[in-house]
mmCIF file of the C-alpha atoms, coordinates in Angstrom:
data_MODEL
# 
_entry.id   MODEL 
# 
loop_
_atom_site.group_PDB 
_atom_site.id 
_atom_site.type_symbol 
_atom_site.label_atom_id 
_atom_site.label_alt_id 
_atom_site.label_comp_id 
_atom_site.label_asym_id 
_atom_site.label_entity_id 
_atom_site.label_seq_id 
_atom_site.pdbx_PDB_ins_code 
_atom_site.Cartn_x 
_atom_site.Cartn_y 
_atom_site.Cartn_z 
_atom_site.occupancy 
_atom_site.B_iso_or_equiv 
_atom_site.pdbx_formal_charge 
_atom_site.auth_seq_id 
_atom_site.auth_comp_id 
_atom_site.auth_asym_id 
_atom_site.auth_atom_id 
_atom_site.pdbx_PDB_model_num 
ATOM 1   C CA . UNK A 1 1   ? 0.000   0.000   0.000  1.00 0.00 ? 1   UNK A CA 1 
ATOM 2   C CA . UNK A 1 2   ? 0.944   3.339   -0.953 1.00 0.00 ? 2   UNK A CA 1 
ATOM 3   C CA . UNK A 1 3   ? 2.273   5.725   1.876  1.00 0.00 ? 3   UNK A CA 1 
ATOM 4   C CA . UNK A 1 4   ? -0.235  8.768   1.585  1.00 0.00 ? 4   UNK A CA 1 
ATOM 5   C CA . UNK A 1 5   ? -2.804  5.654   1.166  1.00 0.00 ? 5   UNK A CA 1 
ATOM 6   C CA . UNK A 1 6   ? -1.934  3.759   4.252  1.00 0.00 ? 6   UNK A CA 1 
ATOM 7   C CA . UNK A 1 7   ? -1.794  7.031   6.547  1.00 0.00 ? 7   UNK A CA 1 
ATOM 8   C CA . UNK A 1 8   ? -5.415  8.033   5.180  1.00 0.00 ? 8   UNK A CA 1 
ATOM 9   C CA . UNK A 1 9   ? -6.328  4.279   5.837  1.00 0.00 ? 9   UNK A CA 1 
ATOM 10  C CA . UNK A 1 10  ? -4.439  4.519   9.246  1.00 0.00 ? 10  UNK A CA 1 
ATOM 11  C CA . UNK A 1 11  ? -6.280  7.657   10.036 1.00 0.00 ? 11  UNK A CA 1 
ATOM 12  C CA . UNK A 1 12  ? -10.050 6.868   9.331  1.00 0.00 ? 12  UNK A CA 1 
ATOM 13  C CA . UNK A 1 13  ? -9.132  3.699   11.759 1.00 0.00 ? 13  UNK A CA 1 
ATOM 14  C CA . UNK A 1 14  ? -8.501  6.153   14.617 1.00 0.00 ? 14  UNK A CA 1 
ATOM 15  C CA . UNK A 1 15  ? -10.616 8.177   13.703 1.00 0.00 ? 15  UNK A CA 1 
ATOM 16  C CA . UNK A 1 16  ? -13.425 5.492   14.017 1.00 0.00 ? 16  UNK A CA 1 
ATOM 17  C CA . UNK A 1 17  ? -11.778 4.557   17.843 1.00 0.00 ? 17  UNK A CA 1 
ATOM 18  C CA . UNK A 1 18  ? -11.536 7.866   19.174 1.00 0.00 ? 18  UNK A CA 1 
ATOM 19  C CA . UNK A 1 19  ? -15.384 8.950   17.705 1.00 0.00 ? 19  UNK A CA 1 
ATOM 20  C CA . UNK A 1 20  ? -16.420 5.476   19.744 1.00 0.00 ? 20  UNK A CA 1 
ATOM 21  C CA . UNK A 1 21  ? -14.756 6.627   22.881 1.00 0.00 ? 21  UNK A CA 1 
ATOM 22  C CA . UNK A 1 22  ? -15.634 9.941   22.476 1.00 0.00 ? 22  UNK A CA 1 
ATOM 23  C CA . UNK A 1 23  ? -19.361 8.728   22.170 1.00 0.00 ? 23  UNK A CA 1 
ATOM 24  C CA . UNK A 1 24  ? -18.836 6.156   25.264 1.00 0.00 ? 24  UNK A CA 1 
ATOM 25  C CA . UNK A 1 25  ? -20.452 3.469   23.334 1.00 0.00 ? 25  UNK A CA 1 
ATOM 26  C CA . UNK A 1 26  ? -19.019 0.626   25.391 1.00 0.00 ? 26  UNK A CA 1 
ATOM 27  C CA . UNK A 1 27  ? -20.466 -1.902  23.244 1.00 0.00 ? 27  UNK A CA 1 
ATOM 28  C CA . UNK A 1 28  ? -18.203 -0.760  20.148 1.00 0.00 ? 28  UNK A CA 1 
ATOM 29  C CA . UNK A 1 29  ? -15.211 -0.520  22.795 1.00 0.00 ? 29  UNK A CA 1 
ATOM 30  C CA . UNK A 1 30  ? -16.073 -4.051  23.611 1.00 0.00 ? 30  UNK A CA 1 
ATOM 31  C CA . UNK A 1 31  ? -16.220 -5.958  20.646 1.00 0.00 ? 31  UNK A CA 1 
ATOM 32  C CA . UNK A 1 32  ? -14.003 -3.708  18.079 1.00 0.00 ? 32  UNK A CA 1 
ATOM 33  C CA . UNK A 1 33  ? -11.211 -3.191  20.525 1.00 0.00 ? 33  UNK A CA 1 
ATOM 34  C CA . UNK A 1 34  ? -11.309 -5.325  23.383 1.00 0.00 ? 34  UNK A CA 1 
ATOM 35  C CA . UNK A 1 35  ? -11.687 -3.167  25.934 1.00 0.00 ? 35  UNK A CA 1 
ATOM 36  C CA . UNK A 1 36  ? -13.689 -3.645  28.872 1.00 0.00 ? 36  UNK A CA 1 
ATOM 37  C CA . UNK A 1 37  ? -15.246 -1.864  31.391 1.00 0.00 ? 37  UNK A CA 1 
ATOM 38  C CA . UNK A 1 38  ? -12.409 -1.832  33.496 1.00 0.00 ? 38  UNK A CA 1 
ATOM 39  C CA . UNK A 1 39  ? -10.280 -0.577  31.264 1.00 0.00 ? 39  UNK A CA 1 
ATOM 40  C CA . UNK A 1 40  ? -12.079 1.549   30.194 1.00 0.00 ? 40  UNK A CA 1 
ATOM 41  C CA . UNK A 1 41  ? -12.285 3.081   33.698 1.00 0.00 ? 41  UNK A CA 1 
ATOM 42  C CA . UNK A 1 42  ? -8.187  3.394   34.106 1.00 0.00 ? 42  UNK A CA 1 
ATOM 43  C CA . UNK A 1 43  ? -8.698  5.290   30.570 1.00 0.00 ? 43  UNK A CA 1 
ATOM 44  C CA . UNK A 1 44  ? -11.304 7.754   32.089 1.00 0.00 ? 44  UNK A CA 1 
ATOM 45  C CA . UNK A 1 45  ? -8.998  7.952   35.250 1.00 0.00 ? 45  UNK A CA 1 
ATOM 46  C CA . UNK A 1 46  ? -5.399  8.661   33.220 1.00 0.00 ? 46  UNK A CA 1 
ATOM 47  C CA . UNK A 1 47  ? -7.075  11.494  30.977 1.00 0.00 ? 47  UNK A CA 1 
ATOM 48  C CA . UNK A 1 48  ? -9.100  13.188  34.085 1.00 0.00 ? 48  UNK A CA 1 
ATOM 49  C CA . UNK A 1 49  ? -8.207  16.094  32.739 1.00 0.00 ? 49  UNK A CA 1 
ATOM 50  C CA . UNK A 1 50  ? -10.639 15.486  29.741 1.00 0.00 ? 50  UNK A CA 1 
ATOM 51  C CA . UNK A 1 51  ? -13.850 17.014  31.597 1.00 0.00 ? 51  UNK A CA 1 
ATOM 52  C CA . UNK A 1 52  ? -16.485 16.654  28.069 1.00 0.00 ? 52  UNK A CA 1 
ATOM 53  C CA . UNK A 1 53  ? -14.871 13.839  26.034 1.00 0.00 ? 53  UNK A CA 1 
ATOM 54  C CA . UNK A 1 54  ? -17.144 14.996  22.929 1.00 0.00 ? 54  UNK A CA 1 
ATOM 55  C CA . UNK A 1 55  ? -14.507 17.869  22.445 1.00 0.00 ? 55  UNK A CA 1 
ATOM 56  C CA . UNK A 1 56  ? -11.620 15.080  21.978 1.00 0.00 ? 56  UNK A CA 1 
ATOM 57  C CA . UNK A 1 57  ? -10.270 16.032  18.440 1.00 0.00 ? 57  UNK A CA 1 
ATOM 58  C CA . UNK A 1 58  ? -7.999  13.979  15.934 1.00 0.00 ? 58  UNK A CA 1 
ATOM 59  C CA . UNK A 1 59  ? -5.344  16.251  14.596 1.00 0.00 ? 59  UNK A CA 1 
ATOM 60  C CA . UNK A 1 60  ? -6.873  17.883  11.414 1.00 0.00 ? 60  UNK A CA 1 
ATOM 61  C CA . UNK A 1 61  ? -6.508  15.670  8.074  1.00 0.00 ? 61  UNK A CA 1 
ATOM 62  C CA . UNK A 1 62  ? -4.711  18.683  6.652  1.00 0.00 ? 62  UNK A CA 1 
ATOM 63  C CA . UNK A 1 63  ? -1.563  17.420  8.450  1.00 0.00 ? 63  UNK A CA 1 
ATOM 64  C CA . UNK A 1 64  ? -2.125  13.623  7.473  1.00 0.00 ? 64  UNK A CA 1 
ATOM 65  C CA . UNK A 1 65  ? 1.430   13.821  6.459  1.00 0.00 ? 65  UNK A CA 1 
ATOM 66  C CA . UNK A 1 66  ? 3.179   15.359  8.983  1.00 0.00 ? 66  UNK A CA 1 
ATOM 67  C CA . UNK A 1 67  ? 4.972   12.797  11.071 1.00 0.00 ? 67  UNK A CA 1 
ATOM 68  C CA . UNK A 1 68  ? 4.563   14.870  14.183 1.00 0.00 ? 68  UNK A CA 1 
ATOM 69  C CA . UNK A 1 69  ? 1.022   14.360  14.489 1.00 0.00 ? 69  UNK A CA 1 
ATOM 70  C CA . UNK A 1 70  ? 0.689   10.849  12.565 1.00 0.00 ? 70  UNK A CA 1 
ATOM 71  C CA . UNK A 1 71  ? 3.735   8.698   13.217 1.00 0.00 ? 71  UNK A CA 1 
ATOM 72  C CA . UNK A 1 72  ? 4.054   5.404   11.617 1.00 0.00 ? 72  UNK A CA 1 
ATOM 73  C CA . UNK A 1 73  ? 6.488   2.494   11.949 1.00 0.00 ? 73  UNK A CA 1 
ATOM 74  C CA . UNK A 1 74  ? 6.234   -0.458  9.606  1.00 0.00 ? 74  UNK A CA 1 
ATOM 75  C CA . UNK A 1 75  ? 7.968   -3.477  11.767 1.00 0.00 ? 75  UNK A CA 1 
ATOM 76  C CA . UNK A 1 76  ? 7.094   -6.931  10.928 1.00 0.00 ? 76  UNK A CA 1 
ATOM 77  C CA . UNK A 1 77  ? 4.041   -6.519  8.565  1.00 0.00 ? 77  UNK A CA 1 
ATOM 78  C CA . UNK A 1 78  ? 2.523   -4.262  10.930 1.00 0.00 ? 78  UNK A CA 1 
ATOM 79  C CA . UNK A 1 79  ? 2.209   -0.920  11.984 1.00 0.00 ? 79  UNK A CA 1 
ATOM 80  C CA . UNK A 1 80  ? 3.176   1.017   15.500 1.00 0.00 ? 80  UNK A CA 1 
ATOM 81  C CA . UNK A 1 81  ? 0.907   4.439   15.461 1.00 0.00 ? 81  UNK A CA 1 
ATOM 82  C CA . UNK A 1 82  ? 1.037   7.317   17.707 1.00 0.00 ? 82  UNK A CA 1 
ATOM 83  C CA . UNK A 1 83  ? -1.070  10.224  16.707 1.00 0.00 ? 83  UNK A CA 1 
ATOM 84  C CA . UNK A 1 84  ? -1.944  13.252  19.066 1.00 0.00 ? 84  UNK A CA 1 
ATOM 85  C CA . UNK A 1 85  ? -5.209  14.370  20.103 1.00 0.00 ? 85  UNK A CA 1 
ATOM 86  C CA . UNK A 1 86  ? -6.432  17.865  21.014 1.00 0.00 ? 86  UNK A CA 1 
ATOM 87  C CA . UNK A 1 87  ? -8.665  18.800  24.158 1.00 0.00 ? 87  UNK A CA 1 
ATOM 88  C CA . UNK A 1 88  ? -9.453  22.250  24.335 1.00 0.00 ? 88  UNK A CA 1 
ATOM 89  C CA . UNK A 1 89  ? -6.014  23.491  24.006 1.00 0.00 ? 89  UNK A CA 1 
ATOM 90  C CA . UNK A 1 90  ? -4.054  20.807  25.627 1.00 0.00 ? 90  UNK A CA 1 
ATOM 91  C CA . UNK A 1 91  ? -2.707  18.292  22.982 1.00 0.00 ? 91  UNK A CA 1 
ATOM 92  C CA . UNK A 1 92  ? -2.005  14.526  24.231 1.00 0.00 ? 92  UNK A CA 1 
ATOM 93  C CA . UNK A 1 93  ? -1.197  11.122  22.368 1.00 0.00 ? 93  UNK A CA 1 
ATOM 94  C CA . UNK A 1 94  ? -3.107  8.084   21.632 1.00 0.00 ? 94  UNK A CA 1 
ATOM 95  C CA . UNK A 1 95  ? -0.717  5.517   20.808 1.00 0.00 ? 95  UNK A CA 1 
ATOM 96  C CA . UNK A 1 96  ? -1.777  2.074   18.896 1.00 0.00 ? 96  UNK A CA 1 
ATOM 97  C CA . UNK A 1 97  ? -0.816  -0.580  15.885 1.00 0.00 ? 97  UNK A CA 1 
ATOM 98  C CA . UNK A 1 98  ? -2.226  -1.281  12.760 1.00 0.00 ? 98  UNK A CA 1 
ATOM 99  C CA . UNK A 1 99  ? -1.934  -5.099  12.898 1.00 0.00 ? 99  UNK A CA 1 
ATOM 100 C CA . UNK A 1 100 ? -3.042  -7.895  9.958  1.00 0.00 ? 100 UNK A CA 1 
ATOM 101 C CA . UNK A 1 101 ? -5.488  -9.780  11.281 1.00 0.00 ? 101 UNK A CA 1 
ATOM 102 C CA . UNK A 1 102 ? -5.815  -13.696 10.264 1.00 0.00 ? 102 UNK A CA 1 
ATOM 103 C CA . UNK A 1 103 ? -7.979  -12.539 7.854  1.00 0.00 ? 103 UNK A CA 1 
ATOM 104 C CA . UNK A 1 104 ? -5.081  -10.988 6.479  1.00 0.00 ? 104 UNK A CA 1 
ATOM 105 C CA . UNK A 1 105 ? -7.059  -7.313  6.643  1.00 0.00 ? 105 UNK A CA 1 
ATOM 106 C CA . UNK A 1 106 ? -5.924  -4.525  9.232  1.00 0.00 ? 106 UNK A CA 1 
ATOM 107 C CA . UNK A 1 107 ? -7.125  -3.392  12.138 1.00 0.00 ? 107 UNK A CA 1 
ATOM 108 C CA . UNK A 1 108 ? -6.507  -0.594  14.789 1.00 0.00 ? 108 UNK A CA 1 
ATOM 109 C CA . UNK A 1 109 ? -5.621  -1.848  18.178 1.00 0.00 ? 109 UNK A CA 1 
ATOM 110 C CA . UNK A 1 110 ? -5.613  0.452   20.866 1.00 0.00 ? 110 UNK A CA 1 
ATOM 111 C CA . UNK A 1 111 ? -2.701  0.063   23.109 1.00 0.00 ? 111 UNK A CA 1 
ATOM 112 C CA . UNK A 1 112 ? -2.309  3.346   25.805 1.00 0.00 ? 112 UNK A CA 1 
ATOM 113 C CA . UNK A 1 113 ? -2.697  7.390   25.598 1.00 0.00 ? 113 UNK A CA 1 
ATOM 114 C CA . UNK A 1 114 ? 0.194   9.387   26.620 1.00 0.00 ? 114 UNK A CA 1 
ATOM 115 C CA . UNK A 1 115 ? 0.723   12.806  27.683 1.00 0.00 ? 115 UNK A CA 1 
# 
């Protein structure tokens, strides 16, 4: 896959996790993503700072290609993602991979937010 291809690829994938989280539809979180309730909790508790989760942004898509706000690695078939996320004016991390699944499509696996 082309580069500007996979990062718009890459980028509707989080876009699609952070709109469910945003949305606290647990039942997306669940089966999508794997996460459950408790985790979801220690998510809620790192990012306290996040008082109305339906202003989380992704980064704009007018800087798809700029590796400080969409950083890729390709290692082993798969991808290691960390993108940053604006609340109000306080910008933060979500950090994932883009893994092929044994149906040999992708999919976006959540794996921590950072500060």
């Amino acid at each position: 896959m082309k580069k500007q291809n996979i990062r718009a690829t890459i980028y509707e994938a989080i876009n699609q996790f952070v709109t469910a989280y945003k949305q606290n539809n647990t039942e997306i979180l669940s089966s999508e993503y794997g996460l459950d309730k408790e985790t979801l909790a220690e998510i809620d508790d790192f990012l306290s700072f996040v008082k109305d989760k339906s202003k989380i942004n992704l980064f704009p898509i007018s800087n798809l290609n700029n590796d400080t706000f969409l950083s890729i690695e390709y290692v082993d078939g798969d991808y290691l993602i960390e993108c940053i996320l604006i609340y109000e004016d306080i910008k933060f991390y979500l950090v994932g991979e883009y893994n092929k699944t044994q149906e040999a499509q992708y999919k976006f696996e959540y794996r921590n937010f950072d500060i």
